[in-house]
C-alpha positions as CSV (number, residue, x, y, z in Angstrom):
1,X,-3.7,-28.1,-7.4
2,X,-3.9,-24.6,-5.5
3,X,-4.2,-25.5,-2.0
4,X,-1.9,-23.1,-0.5
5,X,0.2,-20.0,-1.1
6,X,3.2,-22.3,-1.5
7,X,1.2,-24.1,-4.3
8,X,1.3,-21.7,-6.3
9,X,4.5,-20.7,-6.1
10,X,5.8,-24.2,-6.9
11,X,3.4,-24.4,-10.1
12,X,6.0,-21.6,-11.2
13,X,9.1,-22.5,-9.8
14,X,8.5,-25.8,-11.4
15,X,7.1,-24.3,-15.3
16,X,9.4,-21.5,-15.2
17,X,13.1,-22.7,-13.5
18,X,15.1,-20.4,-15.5
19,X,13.1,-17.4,-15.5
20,X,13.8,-14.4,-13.1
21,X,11.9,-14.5,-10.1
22,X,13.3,-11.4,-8.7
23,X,15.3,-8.7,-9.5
24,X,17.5,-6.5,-6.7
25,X,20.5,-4.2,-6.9
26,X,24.0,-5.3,-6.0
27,X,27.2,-2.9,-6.4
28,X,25.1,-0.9,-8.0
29,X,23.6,-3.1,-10.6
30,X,20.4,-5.1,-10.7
31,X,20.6,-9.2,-10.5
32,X,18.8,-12.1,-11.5
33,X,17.3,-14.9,-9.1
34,X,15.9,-17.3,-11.4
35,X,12.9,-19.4,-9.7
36,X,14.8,-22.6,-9.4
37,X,17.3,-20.7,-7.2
38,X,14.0,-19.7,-5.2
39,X,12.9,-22.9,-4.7
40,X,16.3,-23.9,-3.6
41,X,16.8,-21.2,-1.0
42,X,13.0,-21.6,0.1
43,X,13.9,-25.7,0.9
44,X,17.5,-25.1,2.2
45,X,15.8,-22.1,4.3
46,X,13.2,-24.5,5.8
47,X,15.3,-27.2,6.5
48,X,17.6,-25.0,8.0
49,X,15.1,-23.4,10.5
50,X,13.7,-27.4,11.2
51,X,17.4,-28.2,12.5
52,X,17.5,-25.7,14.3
53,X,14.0,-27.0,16.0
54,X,11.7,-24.6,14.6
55,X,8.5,-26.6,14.3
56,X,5.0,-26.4,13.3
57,X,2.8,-23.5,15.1
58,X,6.1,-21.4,15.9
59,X,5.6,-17.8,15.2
60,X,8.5,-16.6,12.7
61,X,9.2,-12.6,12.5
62,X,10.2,-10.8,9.3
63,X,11.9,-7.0,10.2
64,X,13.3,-5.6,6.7
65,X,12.9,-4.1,4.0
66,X,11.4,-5.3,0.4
67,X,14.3,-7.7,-0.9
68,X,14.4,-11.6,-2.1
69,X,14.8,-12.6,1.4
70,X,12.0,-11.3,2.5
71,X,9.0,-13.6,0.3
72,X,11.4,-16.6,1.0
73,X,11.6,-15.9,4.8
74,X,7.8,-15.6,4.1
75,X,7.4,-19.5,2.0
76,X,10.1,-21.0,4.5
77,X,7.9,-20.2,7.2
78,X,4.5,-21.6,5.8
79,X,6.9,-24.8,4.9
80,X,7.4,-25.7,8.0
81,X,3.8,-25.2,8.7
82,X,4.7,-22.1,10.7
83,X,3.3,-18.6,11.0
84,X,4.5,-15.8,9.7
85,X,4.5,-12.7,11.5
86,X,5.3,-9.4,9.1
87,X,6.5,-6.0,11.1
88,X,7.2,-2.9,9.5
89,X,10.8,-1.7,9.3
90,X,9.6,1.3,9.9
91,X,8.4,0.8,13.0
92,X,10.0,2.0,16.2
93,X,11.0,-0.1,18.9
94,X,8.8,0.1,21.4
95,X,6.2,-1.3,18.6
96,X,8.2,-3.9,17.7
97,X,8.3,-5.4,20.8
98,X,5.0,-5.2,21.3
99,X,4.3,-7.7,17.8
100,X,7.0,-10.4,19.4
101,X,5.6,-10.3,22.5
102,X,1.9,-10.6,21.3
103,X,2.7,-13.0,18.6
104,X,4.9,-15.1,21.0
105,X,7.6,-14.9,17.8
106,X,10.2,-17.8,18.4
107,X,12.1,-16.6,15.5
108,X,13.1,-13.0,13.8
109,X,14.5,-12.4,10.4
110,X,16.0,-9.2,10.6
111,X,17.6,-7.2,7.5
112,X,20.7,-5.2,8.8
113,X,22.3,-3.9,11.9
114,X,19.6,-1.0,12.0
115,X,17.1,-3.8,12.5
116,X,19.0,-5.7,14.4
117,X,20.2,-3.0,17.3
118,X,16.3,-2.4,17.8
119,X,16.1,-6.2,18.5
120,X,18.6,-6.1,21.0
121,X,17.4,-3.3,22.9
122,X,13.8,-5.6,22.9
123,X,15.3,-8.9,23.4
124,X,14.9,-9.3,27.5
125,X,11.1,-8.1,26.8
126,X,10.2,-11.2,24.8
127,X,10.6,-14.2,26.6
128,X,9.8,-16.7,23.4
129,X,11.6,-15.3,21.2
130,X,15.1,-17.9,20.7
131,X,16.6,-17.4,17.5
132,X,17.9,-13.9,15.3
133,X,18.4,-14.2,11.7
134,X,20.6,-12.0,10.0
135,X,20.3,-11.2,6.3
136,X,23.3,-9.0,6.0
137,X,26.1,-9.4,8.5
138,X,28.7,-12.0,10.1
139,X,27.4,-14.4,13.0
140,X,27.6,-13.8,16.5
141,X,26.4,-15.5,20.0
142,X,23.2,-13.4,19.6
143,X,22.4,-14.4,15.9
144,X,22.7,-16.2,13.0
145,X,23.9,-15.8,9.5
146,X,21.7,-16.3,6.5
147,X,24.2,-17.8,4.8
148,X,25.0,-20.2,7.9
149,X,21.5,-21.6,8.2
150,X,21.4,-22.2,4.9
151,X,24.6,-24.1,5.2
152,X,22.6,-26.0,7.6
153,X,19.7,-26.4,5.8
154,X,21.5,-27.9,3.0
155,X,23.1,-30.9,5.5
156,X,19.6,-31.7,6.8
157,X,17.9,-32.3,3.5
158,X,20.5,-34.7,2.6
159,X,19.5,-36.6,5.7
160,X,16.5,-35.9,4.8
161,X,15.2,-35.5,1.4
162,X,11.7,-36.5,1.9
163,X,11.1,-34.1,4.7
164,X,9.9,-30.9,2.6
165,X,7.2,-32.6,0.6
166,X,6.2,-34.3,2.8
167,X,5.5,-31.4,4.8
168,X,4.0,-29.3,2.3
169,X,1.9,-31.7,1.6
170,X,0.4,-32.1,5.5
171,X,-0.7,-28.0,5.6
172,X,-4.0,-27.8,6.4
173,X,-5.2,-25.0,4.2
174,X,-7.9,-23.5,6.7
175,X,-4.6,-23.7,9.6
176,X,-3.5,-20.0,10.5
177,X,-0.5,-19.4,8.4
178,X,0.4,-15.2,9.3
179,X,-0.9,-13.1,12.0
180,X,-0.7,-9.6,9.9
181,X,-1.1,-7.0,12.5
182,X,-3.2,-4.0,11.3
183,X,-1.9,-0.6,11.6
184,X,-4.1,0.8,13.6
185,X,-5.4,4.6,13.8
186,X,-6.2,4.4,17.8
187,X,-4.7,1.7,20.2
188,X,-2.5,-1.0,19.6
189,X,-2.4,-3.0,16.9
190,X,-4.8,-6.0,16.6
191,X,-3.4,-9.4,15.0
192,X,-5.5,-10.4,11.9
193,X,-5.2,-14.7,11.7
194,X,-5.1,-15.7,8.0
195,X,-4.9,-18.8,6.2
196,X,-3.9,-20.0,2.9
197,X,-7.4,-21.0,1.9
198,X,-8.0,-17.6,1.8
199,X,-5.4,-16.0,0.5
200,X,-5.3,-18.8,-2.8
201,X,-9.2,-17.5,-3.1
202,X,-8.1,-13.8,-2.9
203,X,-4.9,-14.4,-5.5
204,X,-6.8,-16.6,-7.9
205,X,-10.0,-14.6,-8.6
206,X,-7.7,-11.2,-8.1
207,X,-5.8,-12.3,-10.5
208,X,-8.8,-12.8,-13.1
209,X,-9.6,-9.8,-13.0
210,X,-5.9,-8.1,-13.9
211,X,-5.2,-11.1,-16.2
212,X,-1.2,-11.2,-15.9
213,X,1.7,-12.9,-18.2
214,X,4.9,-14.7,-17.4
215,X,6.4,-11.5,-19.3
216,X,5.1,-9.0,-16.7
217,X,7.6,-7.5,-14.3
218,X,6.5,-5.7,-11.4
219,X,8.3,-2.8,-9.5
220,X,8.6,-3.7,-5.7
221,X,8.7,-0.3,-3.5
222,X,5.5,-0.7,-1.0
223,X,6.2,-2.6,2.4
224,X,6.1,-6.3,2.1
225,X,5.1,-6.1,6.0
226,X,1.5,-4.5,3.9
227,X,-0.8,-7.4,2.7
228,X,-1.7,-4.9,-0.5
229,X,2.2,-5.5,-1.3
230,X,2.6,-9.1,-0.2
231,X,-0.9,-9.9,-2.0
232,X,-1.1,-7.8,-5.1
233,X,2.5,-7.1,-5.7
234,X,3.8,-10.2,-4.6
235,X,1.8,-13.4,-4.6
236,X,-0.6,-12.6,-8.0
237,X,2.9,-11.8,-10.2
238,X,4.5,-15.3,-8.5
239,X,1.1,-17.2,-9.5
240,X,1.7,-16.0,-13.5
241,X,5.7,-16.5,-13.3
242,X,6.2,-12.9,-13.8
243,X,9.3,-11.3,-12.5
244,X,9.5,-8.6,-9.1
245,X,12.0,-6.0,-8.8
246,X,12.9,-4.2,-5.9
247,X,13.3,-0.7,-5.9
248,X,17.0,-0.1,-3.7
249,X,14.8,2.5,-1.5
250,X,11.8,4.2,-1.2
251,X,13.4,7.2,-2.3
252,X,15.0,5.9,-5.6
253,X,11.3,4.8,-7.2
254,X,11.5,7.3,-9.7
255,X,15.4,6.3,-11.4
256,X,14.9,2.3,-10.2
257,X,11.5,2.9,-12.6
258,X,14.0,3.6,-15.3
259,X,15.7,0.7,-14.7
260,X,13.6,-2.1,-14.5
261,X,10.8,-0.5,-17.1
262,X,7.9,-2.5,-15.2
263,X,4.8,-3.6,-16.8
264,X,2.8,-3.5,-13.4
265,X,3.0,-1.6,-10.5
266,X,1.2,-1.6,-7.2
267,X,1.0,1.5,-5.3
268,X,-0.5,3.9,-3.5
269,X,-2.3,7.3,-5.0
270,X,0.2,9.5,-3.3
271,X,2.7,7.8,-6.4
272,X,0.7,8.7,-9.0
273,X,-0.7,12.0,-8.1
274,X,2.8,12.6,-7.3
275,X,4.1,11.8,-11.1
276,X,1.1,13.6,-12.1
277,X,1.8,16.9,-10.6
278,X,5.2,16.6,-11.3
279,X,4.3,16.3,-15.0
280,X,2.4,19.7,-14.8
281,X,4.7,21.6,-13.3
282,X,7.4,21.0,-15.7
283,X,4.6,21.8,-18.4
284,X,4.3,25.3,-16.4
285,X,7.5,26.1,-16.5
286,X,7.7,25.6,-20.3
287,X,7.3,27.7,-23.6
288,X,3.9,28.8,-24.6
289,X,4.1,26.6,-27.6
290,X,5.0,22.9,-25.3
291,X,2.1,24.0,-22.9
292,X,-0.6,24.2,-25.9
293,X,0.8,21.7,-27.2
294,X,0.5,19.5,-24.0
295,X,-2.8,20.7,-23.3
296,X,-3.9,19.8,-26.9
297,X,-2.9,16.3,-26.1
298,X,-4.7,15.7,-22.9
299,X,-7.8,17.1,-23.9
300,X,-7.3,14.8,-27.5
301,X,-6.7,11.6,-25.1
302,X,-9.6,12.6,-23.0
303,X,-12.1,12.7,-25.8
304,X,-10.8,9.4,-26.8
305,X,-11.1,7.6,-23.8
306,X,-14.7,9.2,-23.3
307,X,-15.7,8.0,-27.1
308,X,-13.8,4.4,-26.6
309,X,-16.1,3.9,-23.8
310,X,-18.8,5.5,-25.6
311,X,-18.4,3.0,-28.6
312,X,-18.5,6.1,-30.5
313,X,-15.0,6.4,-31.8
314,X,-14.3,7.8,-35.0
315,X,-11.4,7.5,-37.0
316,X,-10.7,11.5,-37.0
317,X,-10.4,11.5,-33.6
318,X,-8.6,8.2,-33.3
319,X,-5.7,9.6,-35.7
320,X,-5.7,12.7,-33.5
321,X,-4.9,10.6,-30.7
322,X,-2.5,8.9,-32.0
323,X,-0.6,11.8,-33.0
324,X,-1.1,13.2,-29.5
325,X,0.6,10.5,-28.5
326,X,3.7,10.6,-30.3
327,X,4.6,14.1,-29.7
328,X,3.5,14.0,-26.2
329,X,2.8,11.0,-23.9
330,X,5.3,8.5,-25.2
331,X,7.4,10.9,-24.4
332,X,5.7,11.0,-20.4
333,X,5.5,7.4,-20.9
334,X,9.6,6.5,-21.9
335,X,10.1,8.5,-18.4
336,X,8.1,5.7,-16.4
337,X,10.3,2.8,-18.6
338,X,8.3,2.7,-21.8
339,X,6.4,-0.4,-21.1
340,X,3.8,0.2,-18.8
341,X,0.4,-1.9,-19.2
342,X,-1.5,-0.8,-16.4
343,X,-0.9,0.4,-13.0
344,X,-2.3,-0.6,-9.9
345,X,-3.7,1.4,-7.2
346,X,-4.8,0.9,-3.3
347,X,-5.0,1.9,0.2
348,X,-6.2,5.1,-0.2
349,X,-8.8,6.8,-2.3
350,X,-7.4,8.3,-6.0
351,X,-8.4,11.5,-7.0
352,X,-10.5,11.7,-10.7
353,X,-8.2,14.2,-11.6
354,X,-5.7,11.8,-11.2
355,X,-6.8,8.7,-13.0
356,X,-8.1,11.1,-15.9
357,X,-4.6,12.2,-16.6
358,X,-3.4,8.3,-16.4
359,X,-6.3,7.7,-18.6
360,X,-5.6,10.5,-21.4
361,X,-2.3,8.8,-22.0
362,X,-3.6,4.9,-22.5
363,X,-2.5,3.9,-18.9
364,X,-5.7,2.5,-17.2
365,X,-5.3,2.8,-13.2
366,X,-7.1,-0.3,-11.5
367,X,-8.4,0.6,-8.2
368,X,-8.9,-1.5,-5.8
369,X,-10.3,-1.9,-1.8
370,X,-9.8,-4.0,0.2
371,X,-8.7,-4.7,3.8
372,X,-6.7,-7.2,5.9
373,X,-9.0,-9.1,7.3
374,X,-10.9,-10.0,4.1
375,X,-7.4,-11.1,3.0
376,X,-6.9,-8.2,1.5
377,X,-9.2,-7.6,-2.1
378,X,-12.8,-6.9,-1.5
379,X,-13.3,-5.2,-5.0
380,X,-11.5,-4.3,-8.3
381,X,-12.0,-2.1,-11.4
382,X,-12.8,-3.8,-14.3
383,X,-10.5,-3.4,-17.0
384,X,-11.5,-0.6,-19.3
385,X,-14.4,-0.3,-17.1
386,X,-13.7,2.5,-14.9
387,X,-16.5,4.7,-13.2
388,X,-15.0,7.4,-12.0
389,X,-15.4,7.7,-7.6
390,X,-15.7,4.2,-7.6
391,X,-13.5,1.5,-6.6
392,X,-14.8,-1.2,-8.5
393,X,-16.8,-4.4,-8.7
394,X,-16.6,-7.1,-6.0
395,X,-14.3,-9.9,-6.7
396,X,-15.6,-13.1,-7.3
397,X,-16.9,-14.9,-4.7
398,X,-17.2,-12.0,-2.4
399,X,-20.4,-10.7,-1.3
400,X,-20.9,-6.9,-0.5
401,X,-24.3,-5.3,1.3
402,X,-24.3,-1.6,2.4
403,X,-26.2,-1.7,6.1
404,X,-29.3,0.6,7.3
405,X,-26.8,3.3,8.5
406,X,-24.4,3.3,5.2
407,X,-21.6,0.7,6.6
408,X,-20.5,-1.3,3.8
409,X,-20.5,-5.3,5.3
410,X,-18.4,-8.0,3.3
411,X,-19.5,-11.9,3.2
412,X,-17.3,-14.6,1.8
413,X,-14.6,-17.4,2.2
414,X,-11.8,-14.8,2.3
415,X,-12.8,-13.4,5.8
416,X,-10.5,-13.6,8.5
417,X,-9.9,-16.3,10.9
418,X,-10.3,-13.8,13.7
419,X,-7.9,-11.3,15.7
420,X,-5.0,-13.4,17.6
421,X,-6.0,-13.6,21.2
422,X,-9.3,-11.4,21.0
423,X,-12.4,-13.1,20.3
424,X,-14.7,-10.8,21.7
425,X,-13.6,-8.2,19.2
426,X,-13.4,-10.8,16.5
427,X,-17.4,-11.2,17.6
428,X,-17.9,-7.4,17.0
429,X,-16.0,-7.4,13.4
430,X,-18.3,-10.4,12.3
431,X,-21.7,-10.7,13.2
432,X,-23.9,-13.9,13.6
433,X,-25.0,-13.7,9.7
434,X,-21.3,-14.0,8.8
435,X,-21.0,-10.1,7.8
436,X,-17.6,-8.1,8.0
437,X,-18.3,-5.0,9.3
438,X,-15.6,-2.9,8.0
439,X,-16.4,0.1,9.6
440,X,-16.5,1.9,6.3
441,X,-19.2,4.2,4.5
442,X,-20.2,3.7,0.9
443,X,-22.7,2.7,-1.4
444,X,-23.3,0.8,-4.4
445,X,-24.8,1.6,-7.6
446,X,-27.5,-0.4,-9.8
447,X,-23.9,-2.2,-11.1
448,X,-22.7,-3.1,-8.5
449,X,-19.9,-0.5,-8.4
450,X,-18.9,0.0,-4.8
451,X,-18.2,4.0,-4.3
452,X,-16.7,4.6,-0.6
453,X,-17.3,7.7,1.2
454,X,-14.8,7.7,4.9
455,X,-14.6,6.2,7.7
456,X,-17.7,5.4,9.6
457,X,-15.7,6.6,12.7
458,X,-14.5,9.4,10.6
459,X,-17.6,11.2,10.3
460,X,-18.2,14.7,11.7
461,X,-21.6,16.0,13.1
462,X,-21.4,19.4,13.1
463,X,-23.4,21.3,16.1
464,X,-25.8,22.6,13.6
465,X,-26.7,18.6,13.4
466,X,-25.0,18.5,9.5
467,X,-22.8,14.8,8.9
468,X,-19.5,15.9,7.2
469,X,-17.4,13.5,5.7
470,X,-13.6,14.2,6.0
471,X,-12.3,12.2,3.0
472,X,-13.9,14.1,0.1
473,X,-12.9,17.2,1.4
474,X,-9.5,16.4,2.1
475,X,-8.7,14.3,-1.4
476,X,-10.0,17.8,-3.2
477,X,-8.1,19.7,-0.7
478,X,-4.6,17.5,-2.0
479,X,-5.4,18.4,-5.1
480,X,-3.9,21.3,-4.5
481,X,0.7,21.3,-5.3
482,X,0.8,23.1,-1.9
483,X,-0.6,20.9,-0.1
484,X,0.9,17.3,1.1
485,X,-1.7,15.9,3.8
486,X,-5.1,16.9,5.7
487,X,-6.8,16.3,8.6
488,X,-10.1,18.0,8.5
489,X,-11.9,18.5,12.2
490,X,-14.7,19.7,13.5
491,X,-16.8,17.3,15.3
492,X,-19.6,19.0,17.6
493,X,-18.1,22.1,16.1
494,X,-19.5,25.5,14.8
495,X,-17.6,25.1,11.6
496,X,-15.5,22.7,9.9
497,X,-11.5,23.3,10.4
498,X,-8.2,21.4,8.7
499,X,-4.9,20.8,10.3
500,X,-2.5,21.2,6.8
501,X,0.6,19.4,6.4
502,X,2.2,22.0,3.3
503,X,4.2,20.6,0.1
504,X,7.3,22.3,1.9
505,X,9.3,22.1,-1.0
506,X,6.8,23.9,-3.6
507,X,6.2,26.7,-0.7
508,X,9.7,27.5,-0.9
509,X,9.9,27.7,-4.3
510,X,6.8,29.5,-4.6
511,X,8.2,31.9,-2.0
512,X,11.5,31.9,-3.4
513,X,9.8,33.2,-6.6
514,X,7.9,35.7,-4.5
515,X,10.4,37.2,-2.6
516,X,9.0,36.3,0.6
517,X,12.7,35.6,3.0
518,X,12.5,33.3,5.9
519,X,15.1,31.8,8.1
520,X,13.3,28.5,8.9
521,X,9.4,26.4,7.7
522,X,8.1,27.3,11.2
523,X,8.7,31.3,9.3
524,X,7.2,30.5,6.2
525,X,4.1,28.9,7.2
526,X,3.5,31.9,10.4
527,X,3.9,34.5,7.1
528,X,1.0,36.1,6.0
529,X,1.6,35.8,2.7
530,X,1.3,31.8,2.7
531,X,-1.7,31.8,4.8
532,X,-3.0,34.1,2.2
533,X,-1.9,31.9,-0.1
534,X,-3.6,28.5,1.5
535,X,-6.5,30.2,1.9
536,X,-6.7,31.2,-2.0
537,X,-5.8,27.5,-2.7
538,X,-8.6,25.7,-0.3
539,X,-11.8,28.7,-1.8
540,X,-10.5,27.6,-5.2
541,X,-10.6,23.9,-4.5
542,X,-14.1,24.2,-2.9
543,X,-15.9,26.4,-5.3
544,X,-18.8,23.3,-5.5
545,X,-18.5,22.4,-1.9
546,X,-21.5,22.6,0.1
547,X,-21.2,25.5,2.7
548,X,-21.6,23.4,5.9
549,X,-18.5,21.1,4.4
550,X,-15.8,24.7,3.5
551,X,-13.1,24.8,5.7
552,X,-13.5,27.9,7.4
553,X,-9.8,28.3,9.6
554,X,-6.8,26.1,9.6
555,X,-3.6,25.5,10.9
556,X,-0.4,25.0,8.8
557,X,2.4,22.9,10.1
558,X,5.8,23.6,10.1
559,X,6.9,20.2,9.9
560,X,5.5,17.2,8.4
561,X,4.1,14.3,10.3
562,X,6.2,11.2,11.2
563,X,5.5,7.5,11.7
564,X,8.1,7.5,14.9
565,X,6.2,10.6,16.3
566,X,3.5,8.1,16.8
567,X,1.1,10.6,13.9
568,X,1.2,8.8,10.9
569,X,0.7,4.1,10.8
570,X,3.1,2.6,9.6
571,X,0.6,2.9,6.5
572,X,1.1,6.3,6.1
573,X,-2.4,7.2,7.1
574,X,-3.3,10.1,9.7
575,X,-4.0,9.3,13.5
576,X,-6.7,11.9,14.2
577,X,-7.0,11.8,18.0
578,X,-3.3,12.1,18.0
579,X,-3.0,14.9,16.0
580,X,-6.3,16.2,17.8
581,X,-5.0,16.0,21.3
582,X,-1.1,17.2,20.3
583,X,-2.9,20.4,18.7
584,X,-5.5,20.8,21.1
585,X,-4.3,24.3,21.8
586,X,-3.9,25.6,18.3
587,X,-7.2,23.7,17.9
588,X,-8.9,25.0,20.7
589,X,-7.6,28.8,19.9
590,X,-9.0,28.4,16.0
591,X,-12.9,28.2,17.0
592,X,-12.0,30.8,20.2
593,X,-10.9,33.4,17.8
């Protein structure tokens, strides 16, 4: 019976004991924690915590980084009946302390004296917070070892054996069970209050949809603290059996891909188009002969995807394929482990160009959208189903309506409890009817394919009375290997603008290669050769564009954007009015000029 997250896992822990659950690096060499070990550390865990007179409705933090700890911090907690509260690592401290405080956390499960040093600088701000778990490092009178309370954990459940199931067994499924806290583009964060009723309904039919074996093994890299992670790279794999490994840092994907040779992975586009454009330039910087003989491959697997959907596939073209794939994407695809059956991708919109060259090579990209307070999946691609722009067909048992002014609304079970604390905006996310409004823009076609088009708040009008929509313009813009990030403005404008974060290391090379000199970035991106440059880049990229939506002037940044610079959510997405009101000037002096 699925009646909660734990549920499931225990349907695996219980027909797989001896499997790998998880996977992470240890002097240098990855490890096996079979799911009976799980299970073990998820009980001992709980009882510790109960001991320790954690009870039911206590708020329990999670600070760190992806690891094994992390999803059994995550089980422990729901248990006990408790709530788990995920924070970013990331995060700086003054943020932090405003999700203990707001969550009222009792307890926080930090990963390393990093972590912890930001907890102590917090810890007279947060009156209900008691007890500080450390994953790595000796005990102290501030905190406690995770090996200690394990140690106690393992004394109480031989007083009392009967305590866990019993336990798990009295969780309400419709009972809050994590306040996620959404990562906001303006204001604080707001508290999203989910429940396991939803999140089984979201992991059950998700997982219909990607179809997953006990021989899957994911790659781990994208914040647990993230529902897309905790959801989709987490929970479905854990429903199936399959096995999680963690990457040893965000910045070691690429050799911990290698390594692990995943079957799945869920990420973000910047990934792929990433691997993509890497790809490209290494076939740029080869003979004559490789490039033709690369180019001849894409355009082979093209054609065959095109006919395979067609159901026109011949044989000729099928053999030609084949051969393309021998002497060219194996090759691409030994690089990314050798057995990849699909990737996943989320949070942000994929470019076509993207998910063609994925496509050419056999590796079908399932997009996805979704949001935390639908408990995360609203919609998925089909399998072998793809329509390019789009990002999929509704989930089942989720309902999707675009309203009279283009907002995409979502109805269903999955929908949020409400925001912690705030129930007048809770009334203005979900109307009387029982409609999300997810303050998004989109359409669906006579399929039901849901295409997304920005932000509803996003939206420029133009003082000539035109609506512009930032996204489009700023995926094509990305497209671009000199380009890392844009922020297109122009509301009540003349003319539509971009702030542009550069690809810092391909400007350099490409100056390097031009012999531009410059002592510092701040240099580089004032020279008028890389402005002449940009400028080349963004007419090329918006030959089709409408005029009203070309970006007329823009400003190039000298150094990229930062999460503890308050620009960037924890997410990695843009804050507009910040980067509006900190480039007000430069703004302000681009539609003087």
């Amino acid at each position: 019976m699925n009646k909660t997250v734990l549920h499931l896992m225990w349907n695996s822990i219980n027909a797989y004991p001896d499997k790998p659950a998880f996977l992470y690096k240890k002097d240098g060499k990855y490890q096996a924690l079979t799911y009976r070990e799980v299970g073990e550390t998820i009980t001992n865990l709980t009882h510790g915590l109960v001991s320790r007179g954690v009870k039911p409705g206590d708020r329990l933090a999670i600070l760190s980084y992806n690891r094994p700890e992390w999803p059994i911090c995550d089980f422990a907690a729901f248990s006990l009946r408790g709530v788990s509260v995920p924070i970013y690592h990331t995060l700086p401290t003054a943020q932090v302390r405003y999700i203990l405080r707001d969550s009222g956390a009792r307890v926080v499960f930090v990963e390393n004296e990093l972590q912890l040093n930001k907890i102590r600088e917090i810890k007279k701000d947060c009156p209900d917070l008691e007890f500080i778990i450390l994953f790595n490092g000796p005990a102290s009178d501030q905190t406690i070892a995770w090996n200690q309370i394990l140690q106690e954990g393992a004394a109480h459940r031989q007083k009392h054996p009967d305590f866990y199931r019993n336990s798990l067994e009295s969780i309400n499924p419709k009972e809050t069970c994590s306040i996620v806290y959404t990562s906001g583009t303006t204001g604080n964060p707001k508290g999203v209050m989910l429940h396991h009723h939803g999140f089984v309904l979201d992991v059950v039919k998700s997982e219909s949809v990607f179809c997953l074996y006990p021989e899957d093994v994911f790659l781990s890299f994208l914040p647990l603290s993230h529902l897309y992670e905790r959801l989709g790279g987490h929970w479905c794999p854990l429903y199936r059996g399959s096995t999680i490994g963690y990457a040893e840092d965000i910045t070691t994907v690429i050799n911990d891909i290698q390594q692990i040779r995943p079957t799945v992975m869920v990420s973000v586009p910047r990934l792929y188009e990433k691997i993509s454009s890497t790809v490209m330039e290494q076939v740029d910087s080869s003979p004559p002969l490789k490039q033709k003989i690369f180019h001849w491959a894409l355009k082979t697997g093209r054609l065959y995807q095109q006919k395979k959907r067609e159901n026109r596939l011949s044989s000729g073209i099928a053999l030609k394929n084949k051969l393309a794939d021998r002497l060219v994407f194996s090759k691409v695809k030994q690089k990314l482990g050798g057995r990849f059956r699909f990737p996943i991708s989320g949070g942000a919109p994929l470019s076509t160009e993207t998910l063609k060259f994925f496509e050419a090579m056999g590796l079908q990209i399932i997009e996805g959208y979704g949001m935390t307070e639908t408990h995360l999946i609203i919609s998925l691609t089909p399998p072998g189903s793809t329509k390019y722009g789009s990002c999929g067909k509704p989930i089942p048992g989720v309902e999707i309506k675009i309203a009279s002014d283009g907002e995409i609304l979502v109805r269903g079970e999955t929908l949020m409890a409400g925001y912690y604390k705030q129930p007048e905006q809770t009334k203005e996310m979900i109307d009387r009817d029982g409609w999300l409004h997810t303050g998004d823009i989109g359409y669906l076609d006579d399929d039901k394919y849901l295409y997304i088009t920005d932000r509803k708040k996003n939206i420029i009008i133009t003082t000539g009375g035109k609506n512009v929509a930032p996204a489009p313009i700023e995926n094509t813009l990305k497209l671009s290997k000199y380009i890392e990030d844009v922020c297109v403005i122009g509301d009540q404008r003349k003319f539509i603008s971009a702030i542009i974060i550069p690809n810092y290391e391909n400007l350099k090379k490409w100056a390097q290669q031009n012999s531009l000199n410059f002592i510092d970035q701040r240099e580089l991106v004032n020279s008028v050769a890389v402005n002449q440059l940009m400028s080349q880049e963004i007419d090329r990229l918006q030959v089709e564009t409408a005029r009203y939506e070309k970006i007329k002037k823009f400003i190039l940044l000298p150094e990229p954007l930062t999460i503890e610079q308050g620009e960037l959510t924890p997410s990695l997405k843009i804050k507009r009015k910040v980067l509006e009101e900190r480039f007000k000037k430069e703004i302000e002096d681009l539609y003087r000029e």
